[in-house]
C-alpha positions in Angstrom: -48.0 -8.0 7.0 -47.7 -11.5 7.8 -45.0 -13.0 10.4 -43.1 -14.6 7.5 -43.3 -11.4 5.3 -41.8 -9.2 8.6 -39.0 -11.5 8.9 -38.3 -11.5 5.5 -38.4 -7.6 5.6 -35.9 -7.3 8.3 -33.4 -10.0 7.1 -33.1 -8.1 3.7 -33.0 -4.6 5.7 -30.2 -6.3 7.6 -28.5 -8.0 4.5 -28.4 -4.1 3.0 -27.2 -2.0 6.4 -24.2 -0.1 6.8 -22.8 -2.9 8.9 -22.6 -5.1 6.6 -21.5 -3.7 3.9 -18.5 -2.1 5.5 -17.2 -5.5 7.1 -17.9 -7.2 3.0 -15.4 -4.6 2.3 -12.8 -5.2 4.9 -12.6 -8.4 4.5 -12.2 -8.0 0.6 -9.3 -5.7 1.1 -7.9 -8.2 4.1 -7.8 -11.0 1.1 -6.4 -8.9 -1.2 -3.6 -7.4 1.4 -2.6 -10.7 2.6 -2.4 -11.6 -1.1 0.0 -8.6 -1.9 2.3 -8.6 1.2 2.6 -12.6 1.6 0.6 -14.9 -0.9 2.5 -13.7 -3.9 5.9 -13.7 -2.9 5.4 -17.7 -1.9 3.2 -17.9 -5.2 6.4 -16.9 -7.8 8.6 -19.5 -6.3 6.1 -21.9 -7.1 7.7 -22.8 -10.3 11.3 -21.9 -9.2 13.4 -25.2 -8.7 16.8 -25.9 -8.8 18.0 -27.3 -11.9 19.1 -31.1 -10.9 17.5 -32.4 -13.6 19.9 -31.3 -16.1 22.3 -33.5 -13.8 20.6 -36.2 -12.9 21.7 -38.6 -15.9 25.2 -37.0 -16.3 26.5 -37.0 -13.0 29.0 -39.7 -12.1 28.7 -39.5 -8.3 25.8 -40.6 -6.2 26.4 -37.0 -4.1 23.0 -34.5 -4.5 23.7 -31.3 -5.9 25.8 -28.3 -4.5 23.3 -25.1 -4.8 24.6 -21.9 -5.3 22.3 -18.9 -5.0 23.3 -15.9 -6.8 22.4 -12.2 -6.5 23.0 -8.8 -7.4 22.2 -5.2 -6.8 20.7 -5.5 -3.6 21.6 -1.7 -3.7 20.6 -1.6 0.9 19.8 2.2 1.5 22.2 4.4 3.5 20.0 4.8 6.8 22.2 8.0 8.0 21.1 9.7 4.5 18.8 12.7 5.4 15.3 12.1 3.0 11.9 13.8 2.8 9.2 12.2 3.6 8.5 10.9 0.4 12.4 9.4 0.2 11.8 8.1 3.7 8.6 6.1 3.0 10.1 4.9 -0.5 13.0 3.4 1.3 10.9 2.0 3.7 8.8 -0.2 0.8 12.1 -0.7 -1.2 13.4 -2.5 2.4 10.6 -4.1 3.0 10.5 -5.5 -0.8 14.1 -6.8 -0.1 13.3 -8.8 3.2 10.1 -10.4 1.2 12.2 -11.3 -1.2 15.1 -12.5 0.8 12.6 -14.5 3.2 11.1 -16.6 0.2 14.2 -16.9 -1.2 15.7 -18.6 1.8 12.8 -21.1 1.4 15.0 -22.7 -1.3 17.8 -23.2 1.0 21.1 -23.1 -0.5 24.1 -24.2 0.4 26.0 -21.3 -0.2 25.3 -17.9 -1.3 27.4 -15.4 -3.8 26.5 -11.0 -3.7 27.8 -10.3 -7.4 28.5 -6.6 -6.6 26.4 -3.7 -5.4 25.3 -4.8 -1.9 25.2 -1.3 -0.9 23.2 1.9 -2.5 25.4 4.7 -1.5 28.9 3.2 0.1 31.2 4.7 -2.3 30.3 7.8 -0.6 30.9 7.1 2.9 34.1 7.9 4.1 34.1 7.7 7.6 35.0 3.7 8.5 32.5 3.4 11.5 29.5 4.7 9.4 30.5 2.2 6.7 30.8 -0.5 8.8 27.5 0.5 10.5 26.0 0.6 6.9 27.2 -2.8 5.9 25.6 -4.3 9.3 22.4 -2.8 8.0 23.0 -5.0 5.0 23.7 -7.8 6.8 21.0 -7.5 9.5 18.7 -7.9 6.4 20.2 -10.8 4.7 20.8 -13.4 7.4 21.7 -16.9 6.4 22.2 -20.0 8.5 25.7 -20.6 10.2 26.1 -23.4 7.9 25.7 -21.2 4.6 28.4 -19.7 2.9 29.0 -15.8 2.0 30.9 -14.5 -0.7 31.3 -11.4 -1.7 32.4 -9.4 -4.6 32.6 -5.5 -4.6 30.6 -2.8 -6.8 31.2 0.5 -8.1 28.4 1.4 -5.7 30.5 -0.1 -3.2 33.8 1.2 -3.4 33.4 3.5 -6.4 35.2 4.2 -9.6 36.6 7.1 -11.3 37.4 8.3 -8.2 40.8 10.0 -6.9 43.5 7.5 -5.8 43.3 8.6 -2.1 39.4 7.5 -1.7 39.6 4.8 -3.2 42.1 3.1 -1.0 40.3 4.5 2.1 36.5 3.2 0.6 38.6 0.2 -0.6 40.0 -0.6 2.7 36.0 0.0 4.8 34.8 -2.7 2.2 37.4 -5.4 3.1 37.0 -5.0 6.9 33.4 -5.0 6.0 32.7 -7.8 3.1 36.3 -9.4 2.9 39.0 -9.7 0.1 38.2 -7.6 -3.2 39.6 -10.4 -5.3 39.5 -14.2 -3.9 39.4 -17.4 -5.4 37.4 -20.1 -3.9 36.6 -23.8 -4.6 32.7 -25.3 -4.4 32.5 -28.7 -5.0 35.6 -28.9 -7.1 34.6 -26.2 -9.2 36.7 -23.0 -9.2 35.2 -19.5 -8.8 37.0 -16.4 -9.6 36.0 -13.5 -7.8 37.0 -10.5 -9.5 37.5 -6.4 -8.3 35.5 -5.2 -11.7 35.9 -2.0 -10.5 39.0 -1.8 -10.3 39.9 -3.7 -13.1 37.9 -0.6 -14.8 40.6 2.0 -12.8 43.7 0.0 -13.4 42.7 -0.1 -17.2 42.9 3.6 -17.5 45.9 3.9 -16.2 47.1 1.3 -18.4 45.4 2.9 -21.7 46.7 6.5 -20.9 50.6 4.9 -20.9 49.2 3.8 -24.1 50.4 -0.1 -23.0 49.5 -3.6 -23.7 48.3 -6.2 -20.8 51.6 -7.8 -21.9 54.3 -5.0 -21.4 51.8 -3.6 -18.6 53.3 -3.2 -15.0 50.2 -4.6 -12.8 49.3 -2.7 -9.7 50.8 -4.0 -6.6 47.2 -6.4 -4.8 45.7 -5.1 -8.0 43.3 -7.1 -9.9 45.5 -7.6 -13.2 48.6 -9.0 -10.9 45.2 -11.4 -9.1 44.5 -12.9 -12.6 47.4 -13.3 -13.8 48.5 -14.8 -10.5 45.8 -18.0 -11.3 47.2 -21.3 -11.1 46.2 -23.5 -14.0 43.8 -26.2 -12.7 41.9 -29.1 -13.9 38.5 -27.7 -12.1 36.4 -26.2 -14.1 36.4 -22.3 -13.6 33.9 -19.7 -13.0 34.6 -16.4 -13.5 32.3 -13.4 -11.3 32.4 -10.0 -12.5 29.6 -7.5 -11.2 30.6 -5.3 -14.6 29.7 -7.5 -18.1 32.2 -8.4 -20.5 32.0 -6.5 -23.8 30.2 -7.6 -26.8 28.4 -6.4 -29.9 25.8 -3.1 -29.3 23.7 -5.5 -31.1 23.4 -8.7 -29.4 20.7 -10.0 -28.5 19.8 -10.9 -25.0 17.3 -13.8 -25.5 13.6 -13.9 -24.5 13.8 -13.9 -20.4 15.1 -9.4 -21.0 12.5 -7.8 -20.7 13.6 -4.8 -22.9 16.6 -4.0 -24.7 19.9 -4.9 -24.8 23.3 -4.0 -23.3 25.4 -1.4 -24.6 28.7 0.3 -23.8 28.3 3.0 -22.1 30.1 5.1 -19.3 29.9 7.9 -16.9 30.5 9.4 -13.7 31.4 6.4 -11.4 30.0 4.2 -13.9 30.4 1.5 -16.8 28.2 -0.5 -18.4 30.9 -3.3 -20.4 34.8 -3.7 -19.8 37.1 -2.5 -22.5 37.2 -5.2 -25.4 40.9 -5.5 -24.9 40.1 -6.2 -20.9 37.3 -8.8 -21.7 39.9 -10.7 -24.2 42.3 -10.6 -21.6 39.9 -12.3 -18.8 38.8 -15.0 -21.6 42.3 -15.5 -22.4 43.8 -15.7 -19.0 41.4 -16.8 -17.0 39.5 -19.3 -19.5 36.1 -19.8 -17.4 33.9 -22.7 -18.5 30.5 -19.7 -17.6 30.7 -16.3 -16.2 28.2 -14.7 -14.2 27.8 -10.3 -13.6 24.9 -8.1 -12.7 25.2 -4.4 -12.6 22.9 -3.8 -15.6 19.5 -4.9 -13.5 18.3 -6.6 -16.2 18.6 -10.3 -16.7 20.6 -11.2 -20.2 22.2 -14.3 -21.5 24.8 -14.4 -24.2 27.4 -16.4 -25.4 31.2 -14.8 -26.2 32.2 -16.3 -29.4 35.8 -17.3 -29.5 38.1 -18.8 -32.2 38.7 -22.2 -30.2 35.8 -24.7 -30.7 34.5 -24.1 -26.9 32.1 -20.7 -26.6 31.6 -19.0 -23.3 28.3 -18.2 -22.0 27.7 -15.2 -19.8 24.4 -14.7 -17.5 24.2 -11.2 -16.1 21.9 -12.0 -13.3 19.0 -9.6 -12.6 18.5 -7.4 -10.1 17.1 -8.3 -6.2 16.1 -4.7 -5.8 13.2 -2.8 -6.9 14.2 -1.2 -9.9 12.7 1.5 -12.3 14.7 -0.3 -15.1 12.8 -3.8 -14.4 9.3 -5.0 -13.5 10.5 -7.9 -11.6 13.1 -8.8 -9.8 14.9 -12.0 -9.7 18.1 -14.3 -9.1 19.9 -17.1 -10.2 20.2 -21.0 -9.2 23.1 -22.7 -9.5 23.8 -26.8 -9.2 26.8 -27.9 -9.0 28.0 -31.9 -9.1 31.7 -33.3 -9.4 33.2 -32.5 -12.8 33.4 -35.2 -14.8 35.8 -34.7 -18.5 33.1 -35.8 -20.5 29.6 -34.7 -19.3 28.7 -31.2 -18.1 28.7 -30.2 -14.0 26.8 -27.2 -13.8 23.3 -26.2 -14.9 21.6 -23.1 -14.1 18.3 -21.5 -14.2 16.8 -17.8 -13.4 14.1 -17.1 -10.9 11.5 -14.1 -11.1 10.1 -12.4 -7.7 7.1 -10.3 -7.9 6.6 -6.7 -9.3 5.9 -4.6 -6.2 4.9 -1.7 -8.4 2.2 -3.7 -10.4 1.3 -4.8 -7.0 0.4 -1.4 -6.2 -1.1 -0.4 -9.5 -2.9 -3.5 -10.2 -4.1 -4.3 -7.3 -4.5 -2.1 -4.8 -5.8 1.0 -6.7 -8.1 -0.7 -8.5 -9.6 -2.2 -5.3 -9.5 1.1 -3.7 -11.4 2.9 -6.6 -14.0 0.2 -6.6 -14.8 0.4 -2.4 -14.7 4.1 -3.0 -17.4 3.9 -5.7 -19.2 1.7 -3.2 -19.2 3.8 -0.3 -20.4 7.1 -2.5 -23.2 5.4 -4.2 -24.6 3.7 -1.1 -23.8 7.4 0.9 -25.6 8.6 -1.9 -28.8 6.8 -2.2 -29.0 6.8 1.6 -28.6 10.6 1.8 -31.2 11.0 -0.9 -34.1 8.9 1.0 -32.9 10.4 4.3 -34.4 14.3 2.2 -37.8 12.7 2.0 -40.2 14.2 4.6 -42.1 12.2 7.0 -45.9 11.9 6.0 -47.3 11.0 9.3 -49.9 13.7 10.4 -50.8 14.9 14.2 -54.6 15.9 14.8 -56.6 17.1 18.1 -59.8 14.9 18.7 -62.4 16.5 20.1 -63.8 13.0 21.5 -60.3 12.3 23.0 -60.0 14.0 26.8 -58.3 17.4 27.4 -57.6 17.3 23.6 -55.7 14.5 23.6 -53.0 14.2 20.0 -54.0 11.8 17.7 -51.7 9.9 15.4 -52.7 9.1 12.1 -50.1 6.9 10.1 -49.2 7.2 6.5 -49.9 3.6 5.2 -52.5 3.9 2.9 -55.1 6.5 2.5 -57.5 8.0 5.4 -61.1 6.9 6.0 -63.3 7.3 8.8 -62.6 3.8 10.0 -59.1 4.4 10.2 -58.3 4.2 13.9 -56.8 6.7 15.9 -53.6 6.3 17.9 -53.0 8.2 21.0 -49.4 9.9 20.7 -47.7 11.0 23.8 -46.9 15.0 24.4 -43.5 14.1 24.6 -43.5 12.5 20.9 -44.2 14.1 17.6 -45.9 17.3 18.6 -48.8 19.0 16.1 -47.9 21.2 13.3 -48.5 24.8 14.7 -49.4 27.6 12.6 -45.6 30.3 12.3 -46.0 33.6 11.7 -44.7 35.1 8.0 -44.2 38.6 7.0 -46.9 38.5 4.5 -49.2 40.9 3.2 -51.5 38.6 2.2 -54.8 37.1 4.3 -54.3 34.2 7.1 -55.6 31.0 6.7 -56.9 29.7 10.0 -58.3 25.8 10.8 -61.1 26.0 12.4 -63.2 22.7 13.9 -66.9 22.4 15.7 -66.8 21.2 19.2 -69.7 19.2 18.0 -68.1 17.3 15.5 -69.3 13.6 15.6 -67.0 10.5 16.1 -66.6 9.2 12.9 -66.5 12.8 11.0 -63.2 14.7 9.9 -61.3 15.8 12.7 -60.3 18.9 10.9 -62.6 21.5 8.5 -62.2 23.4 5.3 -59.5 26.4 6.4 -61.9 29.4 7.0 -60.6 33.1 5.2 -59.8 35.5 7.9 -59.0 38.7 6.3 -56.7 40.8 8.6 -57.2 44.7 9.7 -56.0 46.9 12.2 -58.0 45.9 14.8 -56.9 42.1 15.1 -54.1 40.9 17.5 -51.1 40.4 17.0 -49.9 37.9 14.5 -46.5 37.3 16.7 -48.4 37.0 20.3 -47.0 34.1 22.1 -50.6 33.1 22.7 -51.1 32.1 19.2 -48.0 29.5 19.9 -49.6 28.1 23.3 -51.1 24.1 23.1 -53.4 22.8 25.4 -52.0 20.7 28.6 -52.2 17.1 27.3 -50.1 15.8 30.4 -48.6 12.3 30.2 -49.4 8.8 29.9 -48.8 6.4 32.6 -47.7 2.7 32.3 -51.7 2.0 32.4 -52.5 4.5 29.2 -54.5 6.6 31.7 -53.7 10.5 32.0 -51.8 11.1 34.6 -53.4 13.5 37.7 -50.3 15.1 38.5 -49.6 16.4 34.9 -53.4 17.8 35.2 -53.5 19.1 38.8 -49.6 21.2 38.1 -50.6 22.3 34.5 -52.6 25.6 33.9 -56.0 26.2 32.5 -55.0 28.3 29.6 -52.1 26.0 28.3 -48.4 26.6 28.4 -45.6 27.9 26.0 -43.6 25.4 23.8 -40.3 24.8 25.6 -37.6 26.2 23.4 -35.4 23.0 21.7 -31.8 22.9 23.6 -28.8 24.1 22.0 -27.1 21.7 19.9 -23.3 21.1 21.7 -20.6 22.2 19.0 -19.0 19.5 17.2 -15.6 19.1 18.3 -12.7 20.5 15.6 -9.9 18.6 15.4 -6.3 19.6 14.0 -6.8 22.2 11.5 -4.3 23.5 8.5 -5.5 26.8 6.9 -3.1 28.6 3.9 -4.2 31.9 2.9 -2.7 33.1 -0.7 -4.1 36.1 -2.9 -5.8 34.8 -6.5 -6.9 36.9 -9.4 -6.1 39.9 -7.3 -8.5 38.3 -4.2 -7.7 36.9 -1.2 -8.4 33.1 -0.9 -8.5 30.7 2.0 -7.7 27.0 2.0 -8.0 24.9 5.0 -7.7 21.3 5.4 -9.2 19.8 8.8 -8.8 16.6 10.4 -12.0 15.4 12.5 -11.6 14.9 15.7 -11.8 11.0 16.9 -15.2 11.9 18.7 -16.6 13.2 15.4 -15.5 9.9 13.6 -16.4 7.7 16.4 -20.2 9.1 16.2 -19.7 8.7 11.9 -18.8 5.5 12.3 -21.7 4.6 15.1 -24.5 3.3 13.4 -27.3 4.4 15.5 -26.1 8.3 14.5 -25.1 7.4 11.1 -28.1 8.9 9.5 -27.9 12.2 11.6 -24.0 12.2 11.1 -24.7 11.7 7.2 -27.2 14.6 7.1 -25.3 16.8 9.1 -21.7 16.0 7.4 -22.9 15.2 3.8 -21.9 12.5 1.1 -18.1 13.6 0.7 -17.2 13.9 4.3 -18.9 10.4 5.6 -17.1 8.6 2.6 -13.9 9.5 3.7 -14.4 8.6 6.6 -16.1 5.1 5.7 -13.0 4.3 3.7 -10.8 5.5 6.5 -12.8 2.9 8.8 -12.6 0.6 5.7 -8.8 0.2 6.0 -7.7 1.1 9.2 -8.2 -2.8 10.5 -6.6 -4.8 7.7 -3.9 -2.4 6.8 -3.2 -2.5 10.8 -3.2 -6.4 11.0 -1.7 -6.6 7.3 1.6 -4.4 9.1 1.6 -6.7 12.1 1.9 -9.8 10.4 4.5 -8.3 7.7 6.5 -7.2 11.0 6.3 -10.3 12.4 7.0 -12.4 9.1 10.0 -10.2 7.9 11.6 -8.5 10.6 
């Protein structure tokens, strides 16, 4: 083989080793983490922008915009709640989805900020004021802003519940204004009025008023209440906004327009839940309150529709979608809000919704499919390794009678033997000759035997000669059948060495017994016995030891470790040494991104 043909040979042999492909692999799955946990959340904002240009040619001031950023159903887990494991490592991705989202979001950077209801998962069930107020730091903790920014709030029935005996509700209601501020508030952005409104308890106070079998006109409103907060609103020129995390009614058969992405809403209620206001509460909000838009959440899914009315003006309603993962949804999203100074004959406000991406099709779509693929990889290359690993080595030993001392000859497997194939002299300590073992069988012995006289270029070894065995012959399982002539050892010059000659015996010596293999180390080991079909059945389930996947994972034993372990075990533990490194730098540079 020429020089060019050998170099050849061993850059393909390189190009196709373990090595290789096992660093191809992590750096595909370092691409495609760093594409799941970063690239795509900057990726859906990059068609998000705030809606100026529906203002641009109608605004009568040279002021920029006012943004608002909207949200709902953050829905921030209760860290106190005690969760499996599964629970605890599904709030941990449904947290770590929320400060993603909230970290690209803040890349828009509005000027103020609006929660429509739901901050919190579980807070209508805490009662005790210092784990509420612990809880709603949690939510705050995740959703900094800027000193500069402005928070509003507005509560949920997850917040401070509904349906729920008098007595809590004051003492839930009265954790949630320390926490968030007022339950109902009315606050001006750029000369535009926003009513903030306790849908909640709108939702109690009307079943109190229904079961006295009332009107909103001959009703007594509830002292701080939010009937007595609209219908203390003082008539204004600025156009209104009206913010309600429960949607107003409307027909079980609207439509919700094309950005829903599946049905529609519908009235509905339950335990500590409802899905529209009464139709006599929504009339009384578009009659009292007469909002140029209104924005809600609570239904997670994004829907726009306008209230028809019998004055010439028609009210549209967005219910923003959810921020949260949500089985409801695919994608999250929020809403963007400009604002410029009202003006009697043009519009002030556009808006526009914003999609975030779907952490579950990240999973599914992504991930799985990539980790089927290097699993596939890893077995077939396992596999077709393991299979030329089984193929015996053809390389034959023979005694020379012209060689010294019967020196062992080497004769190579490339090609077939001739007499003018040259001999190579192999060291005792290599590849030792194939010595005849003893069998229990009844049959005759076949012995190789060879004449002294044998020339140079003849055959090394004879024809097998028939022995046939009787009483008289010595024993098959003598240890003298298993002795080898001294062949002593090479120096650095070739020659045979005089010591081994002068301390070795004239008869030969015994094969040295192979040491003892050292037992593999066990690591931690989980075994279940059960009884099955009336038999008793084992199952145990054993983590190797970090010696035994140090020596896997070593190429220079790979081929031992591959024989000795098998296909299945070694492609475990290739994939394991597939994903530790990016999955460990992908959780670094999420921590240091988002926390």
């Amino acid at each position: 083989m020429r020089l060019r043909e050998r170099r050849k040979f061993r850059t393909t042999s390189q190009l196709y080793s373990k090595t290789v492909l096992l660093n191809a692999l992590r750096l595909l799955w370092s691409v495609c983490l760093i594409w799941g946990e970063l690239g795509t959340f900057f990726w859906s904002l990059s068609s998000c922008r705030w809606p100026d240009a529906q203002l641009r040619d109608k605004r009568a001031s040279t002021r920029k915009p006012t943004h608002i950023l909207l949200l709902s159903d953050t829905q921030v887990q209760n860290p106190r709640s005690n969760l499996s494991w599964r629970q605890i490592l599904h709030r941990h991705i449904f947290s770590l989805n929320l400060r993603k989202n909230w970290h690209v979001t803040l890349k828009l950077k509005p000027h103020s900020v609006i929660f429509l209801g739901d901050m919190l998962a579980k807070g209508k069930d805490v009662l005790d004021e210092i784990e509420y107020q612990e809880y709603a730091q949690v939510f705050k903790s995740m959703f900094l802003t800027n000193p500069e920014v402005s928070t509003t709030f507005i509560p949920g029935n997850n917040d401070v519940g509904m349906g729920i005996s008098l007595a809590i509700s004051k003492n839930v209601r009265a954790h949630y204004i320390r926490a968030f501020g007022p339950s109902n508030q009315e606050i001006t952005i750029r000369n535009h009025t926003f009513i903030c409104l306790d849908a909640p308890g709108l939702v109690d106070e009307d079943y109190q008023r229904s079961a006295r079998g009332k009107d909103f006109e001959d009703w007594t409103p509830v002292d701080g209440g939010p009937v007595q907060f609209v219908q203390g609103i003082e008539k204004s020129t600025n156009p209104r906004i009206l913010l309600s995390h429960i949607p107003l009614a409307r027909p079980d058969i609207s439509s919700c327009g094309p950005r829903r992405e599946r049905g529609s809403i519908r009235q509905g209620v339950g335990h500590g839940y409802q899905n529209t206001l009464g139709k006599q509460t929504s009339a009384f909000l578009l009659r009292s309150v007469q909002p140029s838009i209104i924005f809600s959440g609570d239904n997670r899914d994004y829907c726009d529709y306008t209230h028809a009315r019998k004055s010439p003006n028609k009210i549209r309603e967005v219910t923003v979608k959810s921020f949260s993962m949500s089985h409801h949804i695919r994608k999250p999203g929020f809403q963007l809000l400009s604002l410029s100074d009202p003006s009697p004959s043009v519009k002030s406000f556009a808006d526009t919704p914003c999609l975030l991406p779907d952490q579950s099709g990240i999973y599914y779509s992504l991930y799985f499919p990539v980790l089927i693929l290097t699993t596939v990889i890893l077995i077939f290359f396992n596999a077709s390794k393991w299979r030329r690993l089984q193929v015996p080595n053809m390389t034959s030993v023979a005694v020379s009678p012209s060689s010294p001392r019967g020196s062992l000859l080497l004769r190579t497997n490339s090609g077939v033997w001739s007499t003018n194939t040259p001999d190579i002299p192999a060291s005792p300590r290599g590849t030792l000759p194939i010595l005849r073992t003893p069998k229990l069988s009844a049959g005759p012995t076949l012995r190789a035997a060879s004449r002294p006289a044998t020339p140079r270029g003849g055959a090394p070894l004879l024809s097998p000669i028939l022995y046939e065995q009787d009483d008289e012959e010595e024993d098959s399982m003598s240890p003298t059948h298993y002795m080898i002539p001294d062949i002593g050892n090479r120096n650095q010059e070739d020659e045979w060495s005089s010591r081994e000659d002068e301390n070795s015996d004239e008869e030969g010596q015994f094969v040295s017994a192979p040491p003892l293999r050292p037992r593999a180390q066990m690591g931690w080991t989980w075994t279940w016995t059960f009884v099955f079909s009336g038999r008793r059945r084992r199952m145990a389930v054993r983590i190797p030891a970090v010696k035994n996947i140090t020596q896997c994972f070593d190429n220079r034993k790979a081929d031992l470790s591959l024989k000795r372990r098998g296909v299945l075990e070694c492609t475990l533990l290739d994939l394991f040494n597939v994903l530790w490194p990016p999955v460990l730098a992908a959780s670094i540079m999420t921590w240091i991104t988002f926390y």
